[in-house]
N, C-alpha and C positions, 0 to 999 in steps of 0.2 A: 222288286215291286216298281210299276213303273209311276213316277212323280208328277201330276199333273199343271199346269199351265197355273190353274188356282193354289195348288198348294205353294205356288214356287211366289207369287207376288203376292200371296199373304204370308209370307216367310217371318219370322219376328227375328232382330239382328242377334246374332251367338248363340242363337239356337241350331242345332245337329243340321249341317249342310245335305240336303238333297241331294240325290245323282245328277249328276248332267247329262248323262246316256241312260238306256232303257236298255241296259249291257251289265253281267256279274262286272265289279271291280275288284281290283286282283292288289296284292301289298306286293310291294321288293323292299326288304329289309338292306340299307348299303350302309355299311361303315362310312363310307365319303357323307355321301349325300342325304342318309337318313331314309327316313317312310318316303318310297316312291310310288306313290299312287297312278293304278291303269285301268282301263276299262276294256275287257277285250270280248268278243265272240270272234271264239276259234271254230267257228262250225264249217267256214265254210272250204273248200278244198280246189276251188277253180283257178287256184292262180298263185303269185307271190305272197307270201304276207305284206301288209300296210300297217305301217305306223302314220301316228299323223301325231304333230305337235303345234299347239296351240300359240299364240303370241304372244307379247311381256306387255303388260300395263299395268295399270293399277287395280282392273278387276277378271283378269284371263282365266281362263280355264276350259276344258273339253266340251261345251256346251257350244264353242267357238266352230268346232270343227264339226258339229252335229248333223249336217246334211250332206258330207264326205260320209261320216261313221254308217249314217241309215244308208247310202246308195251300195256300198261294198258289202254290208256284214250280209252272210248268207252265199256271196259270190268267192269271197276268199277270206283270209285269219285278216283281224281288222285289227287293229291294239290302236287306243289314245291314251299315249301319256301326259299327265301330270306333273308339271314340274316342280322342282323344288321350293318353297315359298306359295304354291299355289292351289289352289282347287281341291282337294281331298290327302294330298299330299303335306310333310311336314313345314309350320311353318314359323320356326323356330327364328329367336334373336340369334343372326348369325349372318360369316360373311356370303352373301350372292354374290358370284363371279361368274363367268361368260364360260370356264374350266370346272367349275360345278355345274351348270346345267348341260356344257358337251357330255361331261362323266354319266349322269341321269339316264343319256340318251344312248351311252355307250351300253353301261349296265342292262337297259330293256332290252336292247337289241342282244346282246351276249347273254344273258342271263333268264330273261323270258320268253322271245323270241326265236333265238337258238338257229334261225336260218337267214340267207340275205334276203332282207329286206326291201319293197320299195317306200321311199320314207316322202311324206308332204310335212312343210313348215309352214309358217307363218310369220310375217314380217321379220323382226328381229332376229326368230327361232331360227330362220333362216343360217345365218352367221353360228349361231350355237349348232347345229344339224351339219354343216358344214366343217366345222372343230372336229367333230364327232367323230365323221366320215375319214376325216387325215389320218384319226388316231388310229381307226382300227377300220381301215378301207373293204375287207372281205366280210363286213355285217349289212354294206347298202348295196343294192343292186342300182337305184336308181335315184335322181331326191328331184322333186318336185316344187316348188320355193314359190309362194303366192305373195307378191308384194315385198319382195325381198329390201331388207335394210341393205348398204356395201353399197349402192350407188349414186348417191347424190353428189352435185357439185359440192354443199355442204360441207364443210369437216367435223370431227368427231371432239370437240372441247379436250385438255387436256388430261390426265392424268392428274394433276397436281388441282385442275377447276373440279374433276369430280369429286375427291376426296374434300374439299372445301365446302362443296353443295351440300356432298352427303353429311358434311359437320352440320351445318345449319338448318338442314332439313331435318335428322334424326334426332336433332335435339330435345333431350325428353322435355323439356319445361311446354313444349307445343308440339312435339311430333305426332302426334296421335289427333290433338284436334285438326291438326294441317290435313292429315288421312283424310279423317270425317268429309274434310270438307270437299277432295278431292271425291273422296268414295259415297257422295252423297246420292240421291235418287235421282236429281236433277242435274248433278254431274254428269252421272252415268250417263241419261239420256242426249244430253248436249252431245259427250263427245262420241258417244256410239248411233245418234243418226248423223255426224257428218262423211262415217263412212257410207252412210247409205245414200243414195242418189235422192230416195223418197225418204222415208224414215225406217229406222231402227225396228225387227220386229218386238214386241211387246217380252215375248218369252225370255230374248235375250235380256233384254235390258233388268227384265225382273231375275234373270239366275246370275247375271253381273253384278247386281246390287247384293245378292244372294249371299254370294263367295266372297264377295269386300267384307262382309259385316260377322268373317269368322274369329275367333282368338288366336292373334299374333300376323294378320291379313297383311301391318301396313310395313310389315321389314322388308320384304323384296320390291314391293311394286317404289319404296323409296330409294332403294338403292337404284334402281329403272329412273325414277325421275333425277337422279345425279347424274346421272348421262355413264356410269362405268360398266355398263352392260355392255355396250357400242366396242367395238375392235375397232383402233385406230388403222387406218389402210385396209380396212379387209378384203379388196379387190385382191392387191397384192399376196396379204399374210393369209386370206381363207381360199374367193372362189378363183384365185387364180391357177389354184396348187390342183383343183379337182378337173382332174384330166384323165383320167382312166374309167369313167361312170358315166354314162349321157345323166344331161341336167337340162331341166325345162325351167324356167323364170316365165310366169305370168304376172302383168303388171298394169296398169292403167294408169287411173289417178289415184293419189295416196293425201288424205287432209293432212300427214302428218310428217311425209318422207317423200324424197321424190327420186326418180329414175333416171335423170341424163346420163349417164356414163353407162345403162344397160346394153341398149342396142348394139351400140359398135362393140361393146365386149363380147356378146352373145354373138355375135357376126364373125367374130377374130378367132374364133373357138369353134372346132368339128363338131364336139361333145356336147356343144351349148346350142341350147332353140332358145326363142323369147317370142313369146307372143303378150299382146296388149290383152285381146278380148274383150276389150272396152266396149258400152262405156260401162263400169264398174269404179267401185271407190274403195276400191282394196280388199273387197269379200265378194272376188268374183262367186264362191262357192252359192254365198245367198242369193249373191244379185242375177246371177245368169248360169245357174247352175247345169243344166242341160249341157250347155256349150261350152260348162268347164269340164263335165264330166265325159264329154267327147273327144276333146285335148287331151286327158290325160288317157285316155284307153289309149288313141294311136301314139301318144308319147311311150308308154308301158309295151305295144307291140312293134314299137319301132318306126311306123309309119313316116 
């Protein structure tokens, strides 16, 4: 049943989350990872399968990726996953690790998917998709990485800073009102129109607000705000290793990550394209989607 625009921002919090696609959603039961929620129409027969995975924050989910999901379904098998801690998926008191959601991504691909994949990320997911791809390289045909984390001048805080954050942050005497406050209506909105050049469209910000306000919402997006998601060096330890797959990076401006180390990486690399496609604010998909969706055909056909 498809969920409309109304039902989604008069949503009441902890009440039964909505679809975020207008697609059957499918369970993968994992020992590792638990209820792995996906959304897939397998109808169409034109081409590779697509996965697409969504980004880490404090209110992510498949709704992110929703105007990728509408341009492909019916053209070839489309799948969004769900990742662990998020969106329709389990989201249990438990540890979130950067080796649990590669696992997630491994499992769909092996498990529901069953053939190589061309796979698109988002920011972070980027680094986890990546992981993924090391573990079991003959599940990705190709990976597409929209705003990819791994590049800034930036460093990634320590080991020993995130585990200190994540004390102080999941402290139960506040952890939950800290959530709130993060996962409020007027958060949401704040930090998802400075991705947008103009503003945020409405739907989003109303099924963001949606998927925060489930039972057990604020375990993963806090371990995300300790900074332990982040792979120290992943230039090196993830996109340096991916040499055997062409890989596209689109990237522009990011409110929250930035790019200097792509170009020249992308340029040092056979395998590797970068395009800006600017100007966009890190959701080329919404902002300029035509122009994303043309990129990515001659990236997929080689062009």
């Amino acid at each position: 049943m498809t969920t409309t625009s109304a039902e989604i921002r008069h949503h009441m919090p902890n009440a039964p989350l909505p679809p975020a696609l207008d697609a059957p959603l499918g369970r993968l039961d994992s020992p590792a990872c638990g209820r792995i929620a996906y959304y897939a129409d397998a109808e169409g027969t034109g081409g590779r399968p697509l996965l697409l995975i969504h980004s880490i924050n404090a209110a992510p989910s498949s709704f992110e990726v929703k105007p990728i999901f509408e341009r492909y379904r019916g053209q070839r098998p489309v799948y969004s996953i769900e990742l662990p801690g998020f969106g329709q998926s389990a989201r249990g008191d438990r540890s979130y690790t950067p080796e649990l959601f590669a696992t997630a991504i491994r499992e769909m691909l092996d498990q529901v998917i069953g053939a190589p994949a061309d796979v698109i990320a988002l920011s972070l997911s980027a680094e986890f998709a990546a992981r993924a791809t090391l573990r079991a390289p003959g599940t990705v045909a190709s990976l597409a990485l929209l705003s990819p984390t791994g590049f800034s001048k930036r460093g990634v805080p320590s080991p020993g800073f995130g585990r200190t954050a994540f004390g102080v942050l999941s402290n139960g005497l506040w952890a939950q009102g800290l959530f709130d406050l993060v996962a409020s209506k007027r958060s949401i909105r704040y930090f998802l129109n400075r991705s947008f050049s103009k503003t945020a469209p409405a739907e989003l910000i109303d099924y963001a607000y949606a998927t925060a306000h489930q039972p057990g919402a604020r375990f993963a997006p806090l371990t995300f705000l300790s900074m332990q998601l982040f792979t120290p060096n992943a230039r090196a330890e993830l996109f340096a290793r991916l040499t055997d797959l062409p890989v596209l990076a689109i990237a522009d401006r990011d409110p929250y990550i930035t790019f200097e180390h792509l170009p020249s990486f992308a340029a040092a690399r056979p395998n590797w394209s970068y395009e800006s496609l600017g100007p966009h604010m890190g959701l080329p998909h919404w902002e300029r989607p035509e122009a994303t969706f043309d990129l990515l055909e001659g990236f997929w056909r080689g062009d």
